[in-house]
N, C-alpha and C positions, 0 to 999 in steps of 0.2 A: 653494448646492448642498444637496439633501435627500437624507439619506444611512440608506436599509432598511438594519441591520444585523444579521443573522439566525443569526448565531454567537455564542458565548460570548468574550468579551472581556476582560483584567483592566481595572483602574482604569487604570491607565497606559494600556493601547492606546488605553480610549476616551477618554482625554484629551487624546490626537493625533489619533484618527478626528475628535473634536468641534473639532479646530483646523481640521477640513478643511470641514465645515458643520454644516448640522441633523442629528442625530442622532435616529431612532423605533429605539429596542432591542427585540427581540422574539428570543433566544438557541434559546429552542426551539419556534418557529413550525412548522405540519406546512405540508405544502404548500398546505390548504385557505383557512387563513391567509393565506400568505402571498399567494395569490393576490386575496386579500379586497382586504388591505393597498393590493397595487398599483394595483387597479380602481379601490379610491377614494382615493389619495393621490396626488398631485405629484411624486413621488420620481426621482429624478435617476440616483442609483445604490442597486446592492443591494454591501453588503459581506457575502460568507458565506467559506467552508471546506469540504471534504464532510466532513467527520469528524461532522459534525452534520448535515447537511443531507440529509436521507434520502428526497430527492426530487430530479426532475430540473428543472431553470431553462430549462423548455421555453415552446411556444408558448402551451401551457395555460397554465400563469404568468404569461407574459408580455405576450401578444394584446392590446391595446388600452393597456396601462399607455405612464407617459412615462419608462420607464427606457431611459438611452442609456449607460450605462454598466454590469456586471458587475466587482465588484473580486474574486479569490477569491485568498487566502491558501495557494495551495498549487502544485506542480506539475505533479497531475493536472487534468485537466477536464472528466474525463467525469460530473460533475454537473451542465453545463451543455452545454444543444445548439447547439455552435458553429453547425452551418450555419443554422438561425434567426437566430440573431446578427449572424452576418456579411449573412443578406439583408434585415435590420431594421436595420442601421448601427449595432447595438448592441457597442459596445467592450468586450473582456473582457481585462481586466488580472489578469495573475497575476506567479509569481516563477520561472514555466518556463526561461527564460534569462538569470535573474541570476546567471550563474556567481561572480561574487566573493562574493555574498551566499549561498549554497547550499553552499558549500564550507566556509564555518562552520557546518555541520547535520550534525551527523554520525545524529542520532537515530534514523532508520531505519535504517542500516548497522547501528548498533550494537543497534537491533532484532530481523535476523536474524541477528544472532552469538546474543544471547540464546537467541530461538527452537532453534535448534542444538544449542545447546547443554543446552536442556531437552529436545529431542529423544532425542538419540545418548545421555542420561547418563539420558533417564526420571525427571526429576527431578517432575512434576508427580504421578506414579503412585506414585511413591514417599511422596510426602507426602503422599497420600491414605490407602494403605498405613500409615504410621508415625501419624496422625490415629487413625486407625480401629484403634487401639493393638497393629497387630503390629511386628515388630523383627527383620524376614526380608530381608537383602538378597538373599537368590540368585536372586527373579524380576527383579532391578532393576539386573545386570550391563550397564554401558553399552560403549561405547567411548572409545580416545583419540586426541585431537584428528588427536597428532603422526604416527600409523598411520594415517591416512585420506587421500584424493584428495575435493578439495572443487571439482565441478565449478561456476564461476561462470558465466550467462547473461546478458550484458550487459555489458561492462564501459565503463560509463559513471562517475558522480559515485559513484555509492554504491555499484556493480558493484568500483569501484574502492577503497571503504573496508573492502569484505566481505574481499575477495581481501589487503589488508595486513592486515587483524585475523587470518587464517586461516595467511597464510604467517609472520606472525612468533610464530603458537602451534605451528610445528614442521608442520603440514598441508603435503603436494603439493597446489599450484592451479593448474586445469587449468581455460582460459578459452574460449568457444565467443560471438566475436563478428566477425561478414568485417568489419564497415566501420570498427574502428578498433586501432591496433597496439599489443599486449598488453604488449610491453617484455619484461621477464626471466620471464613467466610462458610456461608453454608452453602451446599449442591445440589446439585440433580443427578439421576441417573442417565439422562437421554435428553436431544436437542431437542425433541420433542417438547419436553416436560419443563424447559428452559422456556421455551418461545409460550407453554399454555400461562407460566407462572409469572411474567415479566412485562412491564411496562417498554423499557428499552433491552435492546440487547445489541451487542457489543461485538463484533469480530475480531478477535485475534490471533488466527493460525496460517500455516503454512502452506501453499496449496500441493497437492501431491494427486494420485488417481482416487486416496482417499477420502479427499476432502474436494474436490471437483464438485460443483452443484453439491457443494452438504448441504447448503439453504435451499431446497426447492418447493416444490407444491404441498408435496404431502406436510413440510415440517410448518407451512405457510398456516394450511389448514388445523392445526395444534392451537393456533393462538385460540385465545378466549375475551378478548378486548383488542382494537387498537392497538395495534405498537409502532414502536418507531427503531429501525436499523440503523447500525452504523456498521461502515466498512471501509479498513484503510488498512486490510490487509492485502488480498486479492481479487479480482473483479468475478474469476473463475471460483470465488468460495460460492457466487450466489447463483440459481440461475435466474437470469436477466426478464425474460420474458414471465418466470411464472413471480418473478416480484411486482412486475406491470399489473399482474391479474389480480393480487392482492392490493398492490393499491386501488385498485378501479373499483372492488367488491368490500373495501373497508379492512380487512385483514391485518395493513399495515396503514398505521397514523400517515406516516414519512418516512421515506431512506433516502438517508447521507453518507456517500460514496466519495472517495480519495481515489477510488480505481477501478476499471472496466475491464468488461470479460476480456473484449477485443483490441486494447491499445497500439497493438501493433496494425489494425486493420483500414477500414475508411470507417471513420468515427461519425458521418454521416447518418451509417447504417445502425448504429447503436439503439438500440431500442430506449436505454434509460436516456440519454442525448434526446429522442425526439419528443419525450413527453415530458420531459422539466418545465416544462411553460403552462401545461395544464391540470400536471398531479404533483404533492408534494413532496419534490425531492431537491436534494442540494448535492451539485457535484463540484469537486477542487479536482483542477490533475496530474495528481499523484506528486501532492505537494507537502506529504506528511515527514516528510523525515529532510525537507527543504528549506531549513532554517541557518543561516550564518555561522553558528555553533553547532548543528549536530554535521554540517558538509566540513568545518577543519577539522574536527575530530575524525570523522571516516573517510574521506580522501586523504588525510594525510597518515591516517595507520596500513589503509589497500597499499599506498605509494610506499609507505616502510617494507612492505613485506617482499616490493622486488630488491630492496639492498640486501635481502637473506638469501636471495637464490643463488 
């Protein structure tokens, strides 16, 4: 087996990737690369991640190569174009449904507690402030935890670690999911009625055509107070532009984003990119699930599952 691997790896991973075949490393390949690579190489599988991979594992890339395999290291997958894939017989193995192994990751959950918590407490303007040698707290009055309704959307794996790091800090959580049952937490019937009821709220779903812009204008205009977003799901749950117009018209306190519509694009153009400096928002990228511990556990379970093939 020849195995493209086009992510950054420690010694350990690739010392099990290498138990699985040949190994070509190229960690920060652009796409022009990597499409070079395939054209003229044998390669079997591509091992990548999107946290790096800031191109799509489309047909462009793909076209003519003998890759019958896709291994990615993560839960998401819209780095690569499934239905190419599936009409090219091409296998793409990730760790989408390894509940017993993903239930030890807590790192994104505990990403947007962070996020939140630099939000609602202004911790990042603050230290800009205190930097730039003043010693004024009275523009940097936050809130607390135990006084707020923290709307969760999704309560899935990590929907699920947000919503206990929130209720055992003293927070009402207030969950807005139909297709699975919340337990002792109380719900909504509609995103709507999440975003009219809630101080912060919470993203944790998947993006699909269904959930594309599920954050948009109309659900903006539902609020009834200030809120504050968080989102380290997909940059494609929000639309971009009508969360600008909510910040700028009071709608939203602040949104703190792990991830953008357009990551694969020129991040230049990004609308939340150009107004971080004048409305309140905090962006990381897409550094939630980028911790020491949750990268051995999920690289090194994607890299187990080519010893199965």
């Amino acid at each position: 087996m020849k195995i493209l691997c086009i992510t950054p790896v420690t010694e350990p991973m690739m010392k099990n990737l290498k138990s699985k075949g040949n190994v070509d490393y190229h960690p920060r390949a652009d796409k022009i690369l990597v499409k070079s690579l395939l054209a003229g190489g044998d390669y079997n599988v591509v091992f990548t991640n999107p946290n790096k991979q800031n191109f799509m594992l489309d047909e462009e890339v793909l076209r003519g190569s003998t890759v019958s395999v896709i291994c990615t290291a993560s839960t998401g997958l819209n780095h690569i174009d499934i239905q190419y894939c599936r009409k090219n017989d091409i296998k793409v193995l990730s760790i989408t449904k390894d509940y017993v192994i993903l239930e030890k990751i807590s790192s994104t959950a505990e990403h947007s507690f962070a996020l939140m918590m630099s939000l609602i407490r202004k911790i990042p303007t603050s230290f800009d402030s205190a930097k730039g040698g003043s010693w004024d707290w009275e523009n940097f009055t936050g809130r607390q935890i135990n006084q707020l309704t923290i709307g969760i959307v999704g309560l899935g794996r990590l929907g699920k670690m947000m919503a206990k790091y929130c209720d055992s800090f003293g927070a009402k959580v207030l969950v807005y999911d139909p297709h699975v049952d919340a337990g002792k937490y109380a719900t909504v019937d509609s995103l709507g009625e999440l975003f009219s009821s809630s101080d912060v709220v919470s993203l944790h779903v998947h993006v699909s055509e269904d959930t594309r812009h599920f954050v948009n204008k109309s659900v903006f205009e539902k609020t009834t107070k200030p809120l504050y977003l968080i989102n380290t799901s997909r940059g494609e749950i929000v639309d971009e532009e009508a969360a600008i117009h909510a910040l700028e018209d009071g709608s939203l306190a602040g949104y703190a984003t792990d991830v953008l519509e357009d990551e694969f694009g020129d991040l230049s153009r990004s609308p939340i990119l150009k107004r971080c400096d004048d409305l309140n928002i905090i962006v990381t990228p897409h550094i939630g699930g980028m911790t020491t511990d949750a990268r051995e556990i999920a690289y090194n379970a994607a890299i187990n599952k080519l010893g199965e093939l």
